[in-house]
Structure formats: C-alpha cells, structure tokens
PDB file of the backbone (N, CA, C, O) and the ligand in Angstrom, with CONECT records:
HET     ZN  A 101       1
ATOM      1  N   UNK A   1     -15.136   4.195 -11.634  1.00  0.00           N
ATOM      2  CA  UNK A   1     -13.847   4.867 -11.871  1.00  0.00           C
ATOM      3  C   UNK A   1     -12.896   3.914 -12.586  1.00  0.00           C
ATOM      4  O   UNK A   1     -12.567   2.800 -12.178  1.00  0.00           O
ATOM      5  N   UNK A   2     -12.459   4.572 -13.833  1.00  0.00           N
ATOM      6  CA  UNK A   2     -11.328   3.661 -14.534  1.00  0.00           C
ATOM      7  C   UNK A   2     -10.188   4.018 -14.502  1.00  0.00           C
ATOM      8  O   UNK A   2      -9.702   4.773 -15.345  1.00  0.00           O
ATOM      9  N   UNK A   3      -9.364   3.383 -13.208  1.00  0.00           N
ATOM     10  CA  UNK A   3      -7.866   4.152 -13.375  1.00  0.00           C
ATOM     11  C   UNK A   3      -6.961   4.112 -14.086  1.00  0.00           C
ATOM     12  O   UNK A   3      -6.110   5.000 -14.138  1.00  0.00           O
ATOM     13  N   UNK A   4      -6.959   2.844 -14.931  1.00  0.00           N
ATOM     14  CA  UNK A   4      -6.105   2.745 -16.009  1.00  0.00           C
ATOM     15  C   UNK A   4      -6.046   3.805 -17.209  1.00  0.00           C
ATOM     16  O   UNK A   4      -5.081   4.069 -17.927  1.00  0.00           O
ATOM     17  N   UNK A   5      -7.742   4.505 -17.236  1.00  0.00           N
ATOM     18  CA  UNK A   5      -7.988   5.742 -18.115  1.00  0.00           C
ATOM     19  C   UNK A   5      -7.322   6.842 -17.374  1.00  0.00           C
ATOM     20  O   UNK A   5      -6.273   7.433 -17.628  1.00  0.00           O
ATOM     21  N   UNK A   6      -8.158   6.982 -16.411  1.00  0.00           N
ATOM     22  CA  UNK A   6      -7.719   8.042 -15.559  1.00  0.00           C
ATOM     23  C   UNK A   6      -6.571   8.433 -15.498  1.00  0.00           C
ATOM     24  O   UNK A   6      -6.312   9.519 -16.017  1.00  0.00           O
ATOM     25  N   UNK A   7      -5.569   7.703 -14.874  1.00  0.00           N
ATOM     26  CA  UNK A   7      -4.311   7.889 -14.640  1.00  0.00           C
ATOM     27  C   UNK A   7      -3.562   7.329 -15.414  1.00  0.00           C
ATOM     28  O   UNK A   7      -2.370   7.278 -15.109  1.00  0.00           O
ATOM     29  N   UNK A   8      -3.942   6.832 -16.448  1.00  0.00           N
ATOM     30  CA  UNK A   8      -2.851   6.453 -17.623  1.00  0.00           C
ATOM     31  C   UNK A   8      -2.043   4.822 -16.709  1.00  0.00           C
ATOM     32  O   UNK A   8      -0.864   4.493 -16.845  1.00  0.00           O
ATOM     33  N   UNK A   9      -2.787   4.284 -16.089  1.00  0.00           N
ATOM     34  CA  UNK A   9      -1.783   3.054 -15.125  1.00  0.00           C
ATOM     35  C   UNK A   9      -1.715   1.820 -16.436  1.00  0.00           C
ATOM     36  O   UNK A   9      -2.481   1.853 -17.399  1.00  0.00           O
ATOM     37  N   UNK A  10      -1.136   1.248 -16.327  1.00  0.00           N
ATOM     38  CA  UNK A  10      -1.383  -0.370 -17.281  1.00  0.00           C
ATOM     39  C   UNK A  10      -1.889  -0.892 -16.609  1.00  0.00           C
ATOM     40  O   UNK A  10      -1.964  -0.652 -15.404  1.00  0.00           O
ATOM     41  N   UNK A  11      -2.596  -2.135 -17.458  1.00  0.00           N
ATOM     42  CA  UNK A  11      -3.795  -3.301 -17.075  1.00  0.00           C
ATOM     43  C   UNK A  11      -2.399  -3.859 -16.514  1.00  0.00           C
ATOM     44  O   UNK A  11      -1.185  -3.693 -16.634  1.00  0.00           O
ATOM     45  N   UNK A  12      -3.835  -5.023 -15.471  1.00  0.00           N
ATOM     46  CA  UNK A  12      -2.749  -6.046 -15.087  1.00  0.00           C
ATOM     47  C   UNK A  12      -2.989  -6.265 -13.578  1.00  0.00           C
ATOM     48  O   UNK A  12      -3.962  -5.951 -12.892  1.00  0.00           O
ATOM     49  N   UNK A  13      -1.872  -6.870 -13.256  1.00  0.00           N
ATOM     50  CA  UNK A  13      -2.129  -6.815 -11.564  1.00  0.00           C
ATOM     51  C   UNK A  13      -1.261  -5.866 -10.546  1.00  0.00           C
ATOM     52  O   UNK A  13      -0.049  -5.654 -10.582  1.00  0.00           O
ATOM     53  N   UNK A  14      -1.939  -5.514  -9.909  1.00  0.00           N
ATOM     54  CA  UNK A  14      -1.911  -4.244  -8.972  1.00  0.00           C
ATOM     55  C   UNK A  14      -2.072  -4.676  -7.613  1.00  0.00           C
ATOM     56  O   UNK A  14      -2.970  -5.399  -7.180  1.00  0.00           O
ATOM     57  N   UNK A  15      -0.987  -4.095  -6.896  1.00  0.00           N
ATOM     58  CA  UNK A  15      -0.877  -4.753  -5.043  1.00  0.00           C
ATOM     59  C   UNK A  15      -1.400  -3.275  -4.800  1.00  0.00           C
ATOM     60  O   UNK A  15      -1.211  -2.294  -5.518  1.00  0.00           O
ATOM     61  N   UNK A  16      -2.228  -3.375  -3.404  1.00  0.00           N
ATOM     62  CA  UNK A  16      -2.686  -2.370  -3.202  1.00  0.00           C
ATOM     63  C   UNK A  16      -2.313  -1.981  -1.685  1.00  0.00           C
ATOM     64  O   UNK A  16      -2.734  -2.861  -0.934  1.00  0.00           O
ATOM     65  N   UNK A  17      -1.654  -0.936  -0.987  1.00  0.00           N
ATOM     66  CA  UNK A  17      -1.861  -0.778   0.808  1.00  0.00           C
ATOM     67  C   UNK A  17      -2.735   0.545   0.700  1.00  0.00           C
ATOM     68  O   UNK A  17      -2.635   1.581   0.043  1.00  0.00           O
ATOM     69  N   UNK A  18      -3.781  -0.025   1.783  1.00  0.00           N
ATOM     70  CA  UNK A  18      -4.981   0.554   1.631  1.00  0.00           C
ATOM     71  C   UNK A  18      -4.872   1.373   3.292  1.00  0.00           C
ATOM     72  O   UNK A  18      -5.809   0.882   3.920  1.00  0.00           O
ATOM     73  N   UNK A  19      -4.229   2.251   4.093  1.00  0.00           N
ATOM     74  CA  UNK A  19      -4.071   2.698   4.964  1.00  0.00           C
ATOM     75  C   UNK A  19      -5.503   2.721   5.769  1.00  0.00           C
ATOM     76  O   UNK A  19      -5.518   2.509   6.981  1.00  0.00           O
ATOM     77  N   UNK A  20      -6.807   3.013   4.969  1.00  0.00           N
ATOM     78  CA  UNK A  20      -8.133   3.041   5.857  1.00  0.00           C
ATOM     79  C   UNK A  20      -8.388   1.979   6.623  1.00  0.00           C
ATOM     80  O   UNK A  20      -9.094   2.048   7.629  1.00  0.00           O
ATOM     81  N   UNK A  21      -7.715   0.689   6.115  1.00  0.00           N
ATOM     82  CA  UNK A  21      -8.308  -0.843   6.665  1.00  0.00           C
ATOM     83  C   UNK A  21      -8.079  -0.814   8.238  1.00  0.00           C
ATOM     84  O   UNK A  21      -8.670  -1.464   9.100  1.00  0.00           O
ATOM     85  N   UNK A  22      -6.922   0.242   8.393  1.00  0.00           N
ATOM     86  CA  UNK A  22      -6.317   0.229   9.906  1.00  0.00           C
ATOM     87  C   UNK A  22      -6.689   1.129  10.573  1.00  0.00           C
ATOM     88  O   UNK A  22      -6.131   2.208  10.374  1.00  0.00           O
ATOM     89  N   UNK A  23      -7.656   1.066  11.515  1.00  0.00           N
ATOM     90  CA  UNK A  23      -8.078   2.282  12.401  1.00  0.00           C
ATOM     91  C   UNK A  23      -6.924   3.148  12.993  1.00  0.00           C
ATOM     92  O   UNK A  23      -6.060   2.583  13.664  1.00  0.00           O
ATOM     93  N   UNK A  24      -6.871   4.417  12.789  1.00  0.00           N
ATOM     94  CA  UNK A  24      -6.235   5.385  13.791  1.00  0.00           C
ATOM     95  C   UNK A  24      -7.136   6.457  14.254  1.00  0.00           C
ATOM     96  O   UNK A  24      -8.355   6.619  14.317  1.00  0.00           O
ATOM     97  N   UNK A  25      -5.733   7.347  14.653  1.00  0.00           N
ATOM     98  CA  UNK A  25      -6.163   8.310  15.286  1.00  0.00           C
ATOM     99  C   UNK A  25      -5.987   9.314  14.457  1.00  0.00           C
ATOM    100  O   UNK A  25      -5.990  10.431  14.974  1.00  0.00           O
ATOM    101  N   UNK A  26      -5.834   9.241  13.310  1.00  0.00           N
ATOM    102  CA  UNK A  26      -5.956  10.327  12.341  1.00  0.00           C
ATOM    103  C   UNK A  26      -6.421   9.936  11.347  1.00  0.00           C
ATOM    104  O   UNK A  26      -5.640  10.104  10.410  1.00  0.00           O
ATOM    105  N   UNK A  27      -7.817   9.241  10.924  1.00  0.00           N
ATOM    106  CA  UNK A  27      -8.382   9.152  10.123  1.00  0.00           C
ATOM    107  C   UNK A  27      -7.688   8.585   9.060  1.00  0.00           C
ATOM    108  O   UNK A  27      -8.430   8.257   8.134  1.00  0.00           O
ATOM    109  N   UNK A  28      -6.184   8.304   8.848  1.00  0.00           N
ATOM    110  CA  UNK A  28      -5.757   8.353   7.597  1.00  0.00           C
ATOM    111  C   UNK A  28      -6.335   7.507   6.245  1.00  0.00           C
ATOM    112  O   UNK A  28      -6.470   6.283   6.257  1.00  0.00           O
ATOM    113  N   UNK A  29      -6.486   7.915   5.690  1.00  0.00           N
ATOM    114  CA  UNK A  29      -7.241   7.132   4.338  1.00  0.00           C
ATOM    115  C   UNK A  29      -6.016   6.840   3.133  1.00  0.00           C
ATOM    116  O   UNK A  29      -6.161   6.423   1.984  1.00  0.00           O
ATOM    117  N   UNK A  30      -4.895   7.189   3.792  1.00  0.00           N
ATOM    118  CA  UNK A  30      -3.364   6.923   2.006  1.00  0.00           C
ATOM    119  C   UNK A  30      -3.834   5.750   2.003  1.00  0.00           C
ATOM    120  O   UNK A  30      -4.193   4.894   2.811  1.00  0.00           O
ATOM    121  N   UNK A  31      -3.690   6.021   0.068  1.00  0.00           N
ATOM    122  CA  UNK A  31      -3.779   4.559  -0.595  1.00  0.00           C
ATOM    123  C   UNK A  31      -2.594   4.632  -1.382  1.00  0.00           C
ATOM    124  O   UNK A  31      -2.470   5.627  -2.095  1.00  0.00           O
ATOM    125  N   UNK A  32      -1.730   3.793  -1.386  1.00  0.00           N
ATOM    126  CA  UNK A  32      -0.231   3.234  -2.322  1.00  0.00           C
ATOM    127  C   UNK A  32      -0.566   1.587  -3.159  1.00  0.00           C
ATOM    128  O   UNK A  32      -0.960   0.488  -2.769  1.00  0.00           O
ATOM    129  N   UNK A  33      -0.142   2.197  -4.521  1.00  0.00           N
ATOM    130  CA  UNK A  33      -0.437   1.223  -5.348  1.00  0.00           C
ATOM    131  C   UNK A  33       1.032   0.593  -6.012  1.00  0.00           C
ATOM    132  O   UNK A  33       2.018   1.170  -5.553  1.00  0.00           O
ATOM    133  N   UNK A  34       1.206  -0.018  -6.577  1.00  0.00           N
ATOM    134  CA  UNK A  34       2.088  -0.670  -7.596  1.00  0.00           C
ATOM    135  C   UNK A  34       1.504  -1.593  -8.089  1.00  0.00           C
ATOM    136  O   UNK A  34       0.508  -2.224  -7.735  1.00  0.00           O
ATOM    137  N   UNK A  35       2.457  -1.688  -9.311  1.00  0.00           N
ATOM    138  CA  UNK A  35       2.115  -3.332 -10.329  1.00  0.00           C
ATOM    139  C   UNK A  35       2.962  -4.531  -9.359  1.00  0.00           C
ATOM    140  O   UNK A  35       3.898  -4.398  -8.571  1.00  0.00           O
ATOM    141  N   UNK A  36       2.321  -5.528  -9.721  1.00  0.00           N
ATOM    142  CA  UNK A  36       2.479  -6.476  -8.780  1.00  0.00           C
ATOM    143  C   UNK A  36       3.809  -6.799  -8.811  1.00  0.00           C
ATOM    144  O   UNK A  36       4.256  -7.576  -7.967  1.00  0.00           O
ATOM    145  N   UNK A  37       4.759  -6.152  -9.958  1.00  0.00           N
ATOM    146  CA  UNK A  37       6.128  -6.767 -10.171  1.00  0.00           C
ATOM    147  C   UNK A  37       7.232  -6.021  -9.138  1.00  0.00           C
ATOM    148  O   UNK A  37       8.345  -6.411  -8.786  1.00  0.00           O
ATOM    149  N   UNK A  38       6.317  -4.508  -8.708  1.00  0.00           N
ATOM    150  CA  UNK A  38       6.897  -4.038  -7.878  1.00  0.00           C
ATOM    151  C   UNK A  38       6.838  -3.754  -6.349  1.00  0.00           C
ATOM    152  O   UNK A  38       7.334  -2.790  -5.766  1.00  0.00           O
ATOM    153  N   UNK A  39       5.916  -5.101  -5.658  1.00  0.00           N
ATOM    154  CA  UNK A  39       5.377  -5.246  -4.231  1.00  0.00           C
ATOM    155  C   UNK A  39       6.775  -4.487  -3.598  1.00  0.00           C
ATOM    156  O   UNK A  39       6.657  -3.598  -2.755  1.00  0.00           O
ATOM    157  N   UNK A  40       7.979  -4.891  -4.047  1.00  0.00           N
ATOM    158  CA  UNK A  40       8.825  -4.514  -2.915  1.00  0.00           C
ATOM    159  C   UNK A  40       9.116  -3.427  -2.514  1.00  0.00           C
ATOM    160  O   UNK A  40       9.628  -3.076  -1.452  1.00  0.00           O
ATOM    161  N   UNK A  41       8.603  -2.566  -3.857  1.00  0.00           N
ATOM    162  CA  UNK A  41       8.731  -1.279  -3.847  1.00  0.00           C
ATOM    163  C   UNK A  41       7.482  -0.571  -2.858  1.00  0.00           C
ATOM    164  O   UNK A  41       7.646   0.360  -2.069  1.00  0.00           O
ATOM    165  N   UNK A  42       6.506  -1.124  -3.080  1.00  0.00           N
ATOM    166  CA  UNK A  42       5.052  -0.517  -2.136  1.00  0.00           C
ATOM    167  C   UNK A  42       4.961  -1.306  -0.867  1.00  0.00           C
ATOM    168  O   UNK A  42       3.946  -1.095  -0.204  1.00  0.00           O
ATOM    169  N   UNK A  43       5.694  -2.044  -0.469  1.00  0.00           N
ATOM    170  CA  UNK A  43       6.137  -2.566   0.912  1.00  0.00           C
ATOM    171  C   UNK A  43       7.402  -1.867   1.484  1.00  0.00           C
ATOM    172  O   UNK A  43       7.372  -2.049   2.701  1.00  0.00           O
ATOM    173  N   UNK A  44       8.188  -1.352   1.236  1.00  0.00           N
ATOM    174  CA  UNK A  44       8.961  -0.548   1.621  1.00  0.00           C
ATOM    175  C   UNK A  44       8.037   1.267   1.516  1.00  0.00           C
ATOM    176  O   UNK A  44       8.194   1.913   2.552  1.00  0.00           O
ATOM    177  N   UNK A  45       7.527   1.700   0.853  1.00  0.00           N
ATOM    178  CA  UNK A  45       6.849   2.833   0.854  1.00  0.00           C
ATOM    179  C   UNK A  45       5.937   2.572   2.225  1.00  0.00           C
ATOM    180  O   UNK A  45       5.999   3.232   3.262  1.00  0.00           O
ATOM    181  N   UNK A  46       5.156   1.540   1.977  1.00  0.00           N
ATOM    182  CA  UNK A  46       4.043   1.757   3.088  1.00  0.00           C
ATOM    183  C   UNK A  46       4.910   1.531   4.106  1.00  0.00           C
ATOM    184  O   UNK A  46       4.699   2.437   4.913  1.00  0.00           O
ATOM    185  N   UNK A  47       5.930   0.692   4.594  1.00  0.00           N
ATOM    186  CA  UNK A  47       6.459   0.966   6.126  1.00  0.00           C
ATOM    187  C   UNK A  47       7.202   2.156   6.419  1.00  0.00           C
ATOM    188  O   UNK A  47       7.355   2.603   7.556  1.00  0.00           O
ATOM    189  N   UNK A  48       7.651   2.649   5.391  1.00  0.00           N
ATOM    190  CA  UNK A  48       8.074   4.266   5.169  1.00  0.00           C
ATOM    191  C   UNK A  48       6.993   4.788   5.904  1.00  0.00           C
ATOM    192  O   UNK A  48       7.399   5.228   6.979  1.00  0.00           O
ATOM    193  N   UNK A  49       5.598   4.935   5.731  1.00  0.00           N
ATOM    194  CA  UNK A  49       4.500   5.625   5.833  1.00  0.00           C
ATOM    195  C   UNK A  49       4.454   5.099   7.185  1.00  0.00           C
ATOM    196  O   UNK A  49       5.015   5.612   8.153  1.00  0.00           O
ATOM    197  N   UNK A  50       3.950   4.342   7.189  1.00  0.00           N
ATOM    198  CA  UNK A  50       3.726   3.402   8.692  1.00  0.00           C
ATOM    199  C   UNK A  50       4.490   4.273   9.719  1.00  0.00           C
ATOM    200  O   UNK A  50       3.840   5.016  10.455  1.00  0.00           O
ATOM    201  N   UNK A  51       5.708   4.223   9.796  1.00  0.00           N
ATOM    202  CA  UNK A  51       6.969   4.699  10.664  1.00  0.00           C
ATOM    203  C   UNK A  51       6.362   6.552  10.780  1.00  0.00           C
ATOM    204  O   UNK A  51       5.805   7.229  11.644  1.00  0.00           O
ATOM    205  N   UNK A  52       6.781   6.741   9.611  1.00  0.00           N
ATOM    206  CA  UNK A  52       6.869   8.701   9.670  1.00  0.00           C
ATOM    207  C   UNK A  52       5.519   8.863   9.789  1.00  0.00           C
ATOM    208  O   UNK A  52       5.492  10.019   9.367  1.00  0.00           O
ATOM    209  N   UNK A  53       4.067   8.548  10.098  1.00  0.00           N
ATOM    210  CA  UNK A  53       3.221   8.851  10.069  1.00  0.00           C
ATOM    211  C   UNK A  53       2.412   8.142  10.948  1.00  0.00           C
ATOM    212  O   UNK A  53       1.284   8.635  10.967  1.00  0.00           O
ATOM    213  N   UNK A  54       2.532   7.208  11.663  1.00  0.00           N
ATOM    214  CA  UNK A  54       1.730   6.601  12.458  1.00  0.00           C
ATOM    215  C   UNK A  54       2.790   5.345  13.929  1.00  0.00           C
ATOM    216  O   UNK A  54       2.452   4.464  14.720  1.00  0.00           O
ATOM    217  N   UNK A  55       4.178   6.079  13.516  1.00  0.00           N
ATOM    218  CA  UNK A  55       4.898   5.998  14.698  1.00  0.00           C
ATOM    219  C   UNK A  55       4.908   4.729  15.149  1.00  0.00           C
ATOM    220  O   UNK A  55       4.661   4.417  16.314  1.00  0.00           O
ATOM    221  N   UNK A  56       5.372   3.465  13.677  1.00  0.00           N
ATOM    222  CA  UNK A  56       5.400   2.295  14.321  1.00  0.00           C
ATOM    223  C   UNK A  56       6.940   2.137  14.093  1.00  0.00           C
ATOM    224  O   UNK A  56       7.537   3.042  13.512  1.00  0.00           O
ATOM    225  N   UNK A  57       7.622   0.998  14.538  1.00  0.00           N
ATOM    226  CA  UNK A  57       8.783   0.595  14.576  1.00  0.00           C
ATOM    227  C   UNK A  57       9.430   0.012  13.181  1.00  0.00           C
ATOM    228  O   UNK A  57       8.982  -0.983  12.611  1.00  0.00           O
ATOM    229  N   UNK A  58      10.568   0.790  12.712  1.00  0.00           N
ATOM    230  CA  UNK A  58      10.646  -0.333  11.667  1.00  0.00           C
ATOM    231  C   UNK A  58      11.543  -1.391  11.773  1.00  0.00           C
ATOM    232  O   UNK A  58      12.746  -1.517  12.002  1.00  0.00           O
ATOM    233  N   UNK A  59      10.457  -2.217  11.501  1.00  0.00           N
ATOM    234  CA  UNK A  59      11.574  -4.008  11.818  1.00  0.00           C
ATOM    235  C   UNK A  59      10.829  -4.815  10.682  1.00  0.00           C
ATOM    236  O   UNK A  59       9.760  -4.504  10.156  1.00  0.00           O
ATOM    237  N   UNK A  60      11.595  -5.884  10.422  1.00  0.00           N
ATOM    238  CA  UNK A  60      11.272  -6.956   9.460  1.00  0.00           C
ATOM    239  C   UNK A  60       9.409  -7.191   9.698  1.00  0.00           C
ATOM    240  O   UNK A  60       8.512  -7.219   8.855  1.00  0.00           O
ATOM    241  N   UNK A  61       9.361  -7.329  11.189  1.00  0.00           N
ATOM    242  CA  UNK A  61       7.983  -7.753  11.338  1.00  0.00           C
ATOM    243  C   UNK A  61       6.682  -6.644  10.682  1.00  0.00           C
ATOM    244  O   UNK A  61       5.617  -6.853  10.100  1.00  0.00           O
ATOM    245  N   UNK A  62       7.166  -5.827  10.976  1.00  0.00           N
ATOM    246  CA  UNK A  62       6.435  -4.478  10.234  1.00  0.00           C
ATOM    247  C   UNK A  62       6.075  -4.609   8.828  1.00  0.00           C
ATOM    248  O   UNK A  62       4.952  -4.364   8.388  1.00  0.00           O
ATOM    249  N   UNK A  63       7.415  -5.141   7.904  1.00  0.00           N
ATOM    250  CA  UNK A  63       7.046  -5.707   6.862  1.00  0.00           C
ATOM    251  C   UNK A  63       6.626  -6.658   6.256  1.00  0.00           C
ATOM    252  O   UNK A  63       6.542  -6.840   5.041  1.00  0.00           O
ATOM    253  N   UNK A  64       6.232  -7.565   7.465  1.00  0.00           N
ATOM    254  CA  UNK A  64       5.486  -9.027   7.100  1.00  0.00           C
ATOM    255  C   UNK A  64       4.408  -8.360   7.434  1.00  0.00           C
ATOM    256  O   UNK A  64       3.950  -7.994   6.351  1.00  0.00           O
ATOM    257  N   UNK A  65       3.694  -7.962   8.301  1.00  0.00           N
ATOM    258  CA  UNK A  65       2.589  -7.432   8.319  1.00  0.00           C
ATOM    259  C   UNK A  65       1.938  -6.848   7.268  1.00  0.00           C
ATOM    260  O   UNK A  65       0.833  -7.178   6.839  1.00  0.00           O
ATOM    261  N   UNK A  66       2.704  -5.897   6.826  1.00  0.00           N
ATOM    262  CA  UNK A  66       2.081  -4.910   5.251  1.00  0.00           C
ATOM    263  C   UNK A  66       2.140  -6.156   4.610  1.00  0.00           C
ATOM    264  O   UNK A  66       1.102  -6.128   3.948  1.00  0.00           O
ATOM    265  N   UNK A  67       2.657  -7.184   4.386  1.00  0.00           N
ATOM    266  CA  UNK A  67       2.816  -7.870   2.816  1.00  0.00           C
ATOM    267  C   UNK A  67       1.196  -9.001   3.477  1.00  0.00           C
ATOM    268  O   UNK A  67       0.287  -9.473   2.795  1.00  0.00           O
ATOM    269  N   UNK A  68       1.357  -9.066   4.556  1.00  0.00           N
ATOM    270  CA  UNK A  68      -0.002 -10.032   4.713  1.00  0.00           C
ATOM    271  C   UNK A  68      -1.414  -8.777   4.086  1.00  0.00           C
ATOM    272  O   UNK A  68      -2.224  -9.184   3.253  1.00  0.00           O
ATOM    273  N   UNK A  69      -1.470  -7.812   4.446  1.00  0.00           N
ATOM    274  CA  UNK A  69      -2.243  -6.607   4.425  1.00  0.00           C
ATOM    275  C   UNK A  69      -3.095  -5.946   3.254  1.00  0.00           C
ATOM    276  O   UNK A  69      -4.226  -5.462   3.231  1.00  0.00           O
ATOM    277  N   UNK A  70      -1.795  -6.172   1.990  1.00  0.00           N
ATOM    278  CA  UNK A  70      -1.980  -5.858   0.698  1.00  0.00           C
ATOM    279  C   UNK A  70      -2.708  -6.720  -0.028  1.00  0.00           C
ATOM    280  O   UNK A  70      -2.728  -7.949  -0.096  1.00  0.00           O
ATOM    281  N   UNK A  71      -3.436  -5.663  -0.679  1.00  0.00           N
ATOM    282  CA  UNK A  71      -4.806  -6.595  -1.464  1.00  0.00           C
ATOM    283  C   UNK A  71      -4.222  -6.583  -2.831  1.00  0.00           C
ATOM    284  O   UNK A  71      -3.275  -5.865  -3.151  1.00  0.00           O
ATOM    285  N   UNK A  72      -4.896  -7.502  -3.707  1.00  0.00           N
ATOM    286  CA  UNK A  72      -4.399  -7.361  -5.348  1.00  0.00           C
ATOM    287  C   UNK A  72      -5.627  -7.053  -5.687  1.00  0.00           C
ATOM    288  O   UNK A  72      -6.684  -7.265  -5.093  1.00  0.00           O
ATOM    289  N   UNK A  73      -5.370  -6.444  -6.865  1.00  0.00           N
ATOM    290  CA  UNK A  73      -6.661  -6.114  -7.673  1.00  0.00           C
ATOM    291  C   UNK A  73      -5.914  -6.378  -8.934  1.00  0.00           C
ATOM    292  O   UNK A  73      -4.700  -6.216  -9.059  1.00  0.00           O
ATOM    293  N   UNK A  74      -6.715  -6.790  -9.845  1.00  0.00           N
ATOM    294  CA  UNK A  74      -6.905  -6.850 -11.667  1.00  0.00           C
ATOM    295  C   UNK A  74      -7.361  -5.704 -12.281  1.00  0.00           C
ATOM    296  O   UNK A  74      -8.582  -5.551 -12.271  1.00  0.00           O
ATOM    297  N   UNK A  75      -6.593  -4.747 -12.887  1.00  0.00           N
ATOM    298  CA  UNK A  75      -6.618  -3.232 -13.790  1.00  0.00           C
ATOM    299  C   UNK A  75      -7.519  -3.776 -15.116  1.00  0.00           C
ATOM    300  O   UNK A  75      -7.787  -3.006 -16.039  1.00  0.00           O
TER     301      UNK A  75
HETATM  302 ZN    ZN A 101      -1.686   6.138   7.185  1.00  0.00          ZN2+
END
C-alpha cells in the first residue's frame, strides 16, 4: 500500500498513534497520522481519543505517554 499515492499525503516523516498497540475492550484499531512537524497536533487528537473513547483521564501524563507511544515512519 502506497499512501502517499493513495491518499495524496507528502513524502517525508510521519508520527504515527497506532490505537491497536493497546489492548481494550473494544477492539479499537484508530490509526492517527501527521507529518512529523505536526506531533502536537496528533498528540492532542490521540488524547482527545484516549479520553472520549476509552475513558482515560486527561492530564499532562496522558500526554507523555502518547508521545513515548508514537511510531515514525518514512513516506
Ligand atoms: Zn482507540
């Protein structure tokens, strides 16, 4: 799969929160991407997600967690 075709994304580097890595109770599989220039933006989304969807707390620590969490990939 080429997402840069696919979805029209730019090359480059890409932070990834990969919701499957974390076992629940609802299977969830969301994946949230950004370019790496915009981690802050997909660290605030995923604790968005985190909170309204899997009922964790939001605190600073929540967001050190996602930022340890996020994988990079090369587009
Ligand atoms: Zn989830």
């Amino acid at each position: 799969m080429d997402l840069t075709r696919e979805l029209g994304l730019a090359r480059g580097k890409w932070v990834v929160a990969n919701c499957g890595k974390f076992p629940s109770e609802k299977n969830c599989q969301l994946v949230i991407m950004a370019p790496a220039s915009q981690r802050e933006d997909l660290i605030e989304a995923a604790a968005t997600h985190a909170v309204s969807s899997h009922g964790h707390e939001n605190t600073p620590e929540l967001r050190k967690e996602l930022d340890e969490f996020l994988d990079t990939v090369e587009m």
